[in-house]
N, C-alpha and C positions, 0 to 999 in steps of 0.2 A: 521755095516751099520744101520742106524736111516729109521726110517719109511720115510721119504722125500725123500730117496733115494731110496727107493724101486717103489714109487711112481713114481718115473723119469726113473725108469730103461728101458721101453717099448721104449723111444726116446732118447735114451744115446747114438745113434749111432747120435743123430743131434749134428751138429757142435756148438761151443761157437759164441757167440755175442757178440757185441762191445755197445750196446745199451738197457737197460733196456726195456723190453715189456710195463710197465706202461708209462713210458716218451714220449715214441712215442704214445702211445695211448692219453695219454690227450694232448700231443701236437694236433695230428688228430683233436680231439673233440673238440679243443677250434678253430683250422682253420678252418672246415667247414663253424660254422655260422660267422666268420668273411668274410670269402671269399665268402656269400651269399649276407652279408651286401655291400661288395665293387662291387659283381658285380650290385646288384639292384644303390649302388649310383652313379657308373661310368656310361657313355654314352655319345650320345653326345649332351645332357645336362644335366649338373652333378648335383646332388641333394646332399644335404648337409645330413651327416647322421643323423644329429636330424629330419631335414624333412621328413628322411626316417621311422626313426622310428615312428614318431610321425602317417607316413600315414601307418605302420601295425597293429598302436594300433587305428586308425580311431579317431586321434586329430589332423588331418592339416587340417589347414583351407581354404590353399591352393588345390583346389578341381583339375587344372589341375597337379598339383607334383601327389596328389591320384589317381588320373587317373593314370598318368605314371605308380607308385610305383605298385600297386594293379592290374591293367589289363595289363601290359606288361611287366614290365621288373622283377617282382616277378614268375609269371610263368615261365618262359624265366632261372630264376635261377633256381628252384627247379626243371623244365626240366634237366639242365645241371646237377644239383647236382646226381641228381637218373638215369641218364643213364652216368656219370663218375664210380659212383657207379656197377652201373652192371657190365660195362665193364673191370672195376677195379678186383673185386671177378670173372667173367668169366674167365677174362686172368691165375687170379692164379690158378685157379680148370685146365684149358686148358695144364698150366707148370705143373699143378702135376700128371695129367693123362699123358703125354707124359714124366716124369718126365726129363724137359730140360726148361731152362728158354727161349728158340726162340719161344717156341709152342705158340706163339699169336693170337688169331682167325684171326686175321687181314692178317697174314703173312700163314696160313694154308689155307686159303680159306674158310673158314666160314664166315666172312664177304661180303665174293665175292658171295658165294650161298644165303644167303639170302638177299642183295641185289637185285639179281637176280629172286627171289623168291617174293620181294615186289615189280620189276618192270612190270614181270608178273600181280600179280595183279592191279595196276595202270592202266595198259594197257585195261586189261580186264573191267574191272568199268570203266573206261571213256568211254569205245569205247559201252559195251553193254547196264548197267545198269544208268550210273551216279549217281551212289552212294555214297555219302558222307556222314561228319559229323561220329560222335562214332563208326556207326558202317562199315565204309568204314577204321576206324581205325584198328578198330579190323581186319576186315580183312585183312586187307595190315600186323598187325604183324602175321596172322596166315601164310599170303605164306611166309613173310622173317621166321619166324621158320621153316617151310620144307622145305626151301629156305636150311639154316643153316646146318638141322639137315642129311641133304641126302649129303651136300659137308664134314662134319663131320667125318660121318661113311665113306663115300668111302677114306678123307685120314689115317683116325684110321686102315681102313684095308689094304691098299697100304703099309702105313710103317711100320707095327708091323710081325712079325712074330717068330716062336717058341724061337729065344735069343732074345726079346725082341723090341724097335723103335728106327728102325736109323733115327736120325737126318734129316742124308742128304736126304735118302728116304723120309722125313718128307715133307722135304723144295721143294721138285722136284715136290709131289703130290700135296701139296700145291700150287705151279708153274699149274701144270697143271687144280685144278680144278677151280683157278680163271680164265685161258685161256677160260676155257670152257663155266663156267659161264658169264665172260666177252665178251663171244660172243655171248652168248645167249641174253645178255641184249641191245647188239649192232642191233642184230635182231629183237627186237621188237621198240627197238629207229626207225627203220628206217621206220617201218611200221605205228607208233604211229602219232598222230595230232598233233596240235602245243600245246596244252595243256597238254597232256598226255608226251612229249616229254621235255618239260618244267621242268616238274613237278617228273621228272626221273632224269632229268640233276641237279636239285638241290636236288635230295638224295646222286645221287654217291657222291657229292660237298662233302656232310656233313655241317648240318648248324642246329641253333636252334631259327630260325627268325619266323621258323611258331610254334613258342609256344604258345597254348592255356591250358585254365584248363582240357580241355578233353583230350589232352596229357599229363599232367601231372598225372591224374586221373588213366588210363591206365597205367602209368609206374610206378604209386604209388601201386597200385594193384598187377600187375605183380614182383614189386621190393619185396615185402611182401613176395610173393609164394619163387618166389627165394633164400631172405636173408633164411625163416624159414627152407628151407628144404638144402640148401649145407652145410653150416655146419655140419652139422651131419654128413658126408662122412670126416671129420677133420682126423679122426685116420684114417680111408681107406687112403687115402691119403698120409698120413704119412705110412704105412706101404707100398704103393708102392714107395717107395723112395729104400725101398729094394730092393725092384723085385718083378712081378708078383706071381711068383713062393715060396719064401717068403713070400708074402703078403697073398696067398693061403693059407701057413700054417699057420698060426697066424688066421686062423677061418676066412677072407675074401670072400665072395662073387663074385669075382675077375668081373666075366662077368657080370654078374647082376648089379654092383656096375658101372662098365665101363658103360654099356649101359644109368643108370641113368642119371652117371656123363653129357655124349654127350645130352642128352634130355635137361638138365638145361642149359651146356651150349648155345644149339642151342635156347631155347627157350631167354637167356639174350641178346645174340648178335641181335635174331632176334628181340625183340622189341627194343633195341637201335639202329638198324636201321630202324625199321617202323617209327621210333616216330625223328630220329636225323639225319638220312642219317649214310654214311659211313664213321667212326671216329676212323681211323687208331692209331696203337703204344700206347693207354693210359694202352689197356691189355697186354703190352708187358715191358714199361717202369715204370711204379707203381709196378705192381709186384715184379720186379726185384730189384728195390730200398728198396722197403720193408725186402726183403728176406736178402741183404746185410746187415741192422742195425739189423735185430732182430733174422734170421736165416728161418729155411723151415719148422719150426712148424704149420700146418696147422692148426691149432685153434685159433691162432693169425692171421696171415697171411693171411687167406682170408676176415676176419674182417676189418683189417685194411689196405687190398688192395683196399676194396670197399671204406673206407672214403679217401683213399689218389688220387683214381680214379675220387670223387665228388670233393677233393681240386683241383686239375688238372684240370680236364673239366670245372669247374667255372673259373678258372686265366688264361687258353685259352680262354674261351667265352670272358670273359670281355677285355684280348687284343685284341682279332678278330674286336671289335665294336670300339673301342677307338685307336688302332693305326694310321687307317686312317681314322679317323671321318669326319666327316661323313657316310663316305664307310664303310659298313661291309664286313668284308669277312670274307669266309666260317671257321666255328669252325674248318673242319678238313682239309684243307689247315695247318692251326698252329699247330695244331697235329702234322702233316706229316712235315711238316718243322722243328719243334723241336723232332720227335721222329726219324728221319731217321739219324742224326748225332749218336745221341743214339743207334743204333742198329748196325753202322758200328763200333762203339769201342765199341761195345758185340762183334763181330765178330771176332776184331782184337784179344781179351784175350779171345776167348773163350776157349782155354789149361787151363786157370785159375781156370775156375767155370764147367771142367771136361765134357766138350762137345766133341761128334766125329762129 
């Protein structure tokens, strides 16, 4: 046995791949800024890519293309690109804490709670203070994070118990704390003005029409805290692929580690939805495509869930505006239409990839 092998032995229990980790990664890295470029030149009126470049390097001369290019539809991408992004790396940290590929914030109710959690605040700022602009931002991500991080933990602790998380327990709590959440948000819909009420019904939607640089700003920041610190939980990660119990002996953290893990997530889902509405299946479906080509190594894997979650949410944004152009429609309407076929043939093989 050569030193390489000794060095592999800690994750020799992860299955073989069909797909070199470097190939998909520089495939990743050259799709991103391409699929930034198509979405800034797509719309519905389409700018040639030299015109585009020319107006990020500030040489078109054409000043209504720079206008476009620079205050709308550049925002508008790098919006899409860093909350695909999050959602991308949340979904996989989400699958590896539950160790199951369904565990989707979206499908768990994490989504549902901090939706919930940012319709509260909308409600509350319109109606008391009218508070807007950065820091009505910030706000709105801080209820969707406790929004998130309280429907999180109450399904983490509904489905786990001493042999470990059932699925189906998973899926029912899930069930039930979107119900919940879902009618909490219904409750203040009803109560809400026509602005407040408006302004709710195009979050659930999920859409990236109200992109500005202080949204972006916010999700740049926040994207930061997140990318620096989940990784590091890569090997955690991969040792709960074992078992909690296993994971424990291997010098794990187990509870400490879990408790982080729910924090980050609740924190990514909740600002991609303060900042984008509610954008179902990209944590569900990236991940999962990921794990098939390269395997459940968690040190790849959630790197490369977060750029294949930016390629995704940019090539849904730019269909959503251009299919029926003029007409936009909602980025997670496309989502949800293309990730719910996806999720019924997970369903169907789920014996395959060892689900109960």
């Amino acid at each position: 046995m050569n030193g390489s092998e000794k060095t592999e032995t800690p994750l020799a229990f992860l299955p073989k791949t069909w797909l070199p980790k470097h190939n998909l990664t520089a495939a990743l890295i050259i799709a991103v800024p391409l699929c930034l470029l198509l979405a800034i030149s797509l719309g519905t009126v389409r700018i040639p890519f030299g015109d585009v470049l020319a107006s990020l390097l500030g040489r078109e001369s054409n000043q209504i293309n720079s206008l476009v290019v620079n205050q709308i539809r550049l925002p508008r991408a790098l919006l899409a690109a860093l909350v695909g992004a999050l959602l991308g790396i949340c979904g996989a940290t989400t699958q590896g804490l539950f160790r199951n590929p369904l565990a989707d914030p979206s499908l768990i109710g994490v989504t549902a709670g901090a939706s919930a959690g940012a319709a509260i605040v909308i409600f509350t700022v319109t109606t008391v203070s009218q508070f807007t602009g950065i820091g009505g931002l910030w706000l709105i991500t801080l209820g969707a994070f406790i929004g998130g991080t309280i429907a999180v933990i109450g399904v983490y602790q509904l489905a786990t118990n001493q042999h470990g998380t059932s699925v189906a327990t998973m899926l029912l709590a899930g069930i039930a704390i979107t119900a919940i959440a879902g009618g909490l948000t219904s409750l203040i819909e009803f109560f809400a003005d026509n602005d407040a009420l408006r302004r709710i019904s195009l979050w659930q939607m999920g859409g990236l029409d109200g992109a500005n640089w202080a949204r972006v700003l916010i999700a740049g920041l926040l994207t930061l805290i997140i990318f620096g610190v989940l990784p590091r939980y890569s090997m955690a990660l991969n040792a709960f692929l074992l078992g909690e119990s296993e994971a424990r002996h291997l010098g794990i953290a187990v509870q400490k580690t879990k408790f982080h893990l729910i924090l980050l997530v609740a924190l990514g889902v909740g600002v991609s939805v303060a900042l984008a509405g509610t954008i179902a299946f990209v944590g569900l479906v990236v991940p999962h495509i990921i794990r098939l080509m390269i395997g459940p190594n968690h040190l790849f894997l959630l790197p490369l869930s977060a750029l294949g979650g930016a390629v995704l949410l940019l090539l849904a944004d730019t269909l959503a505006r251009t299919i029926l152009a003029p007409i936009e429609l909602p980025v997670g309407l496309v989502t949800a239409i293309f990730g719910a076929p996806f999720f019924i043939s997970l369903l169907r093989h789920r014996n395959e990839y060892g689900m109960r």
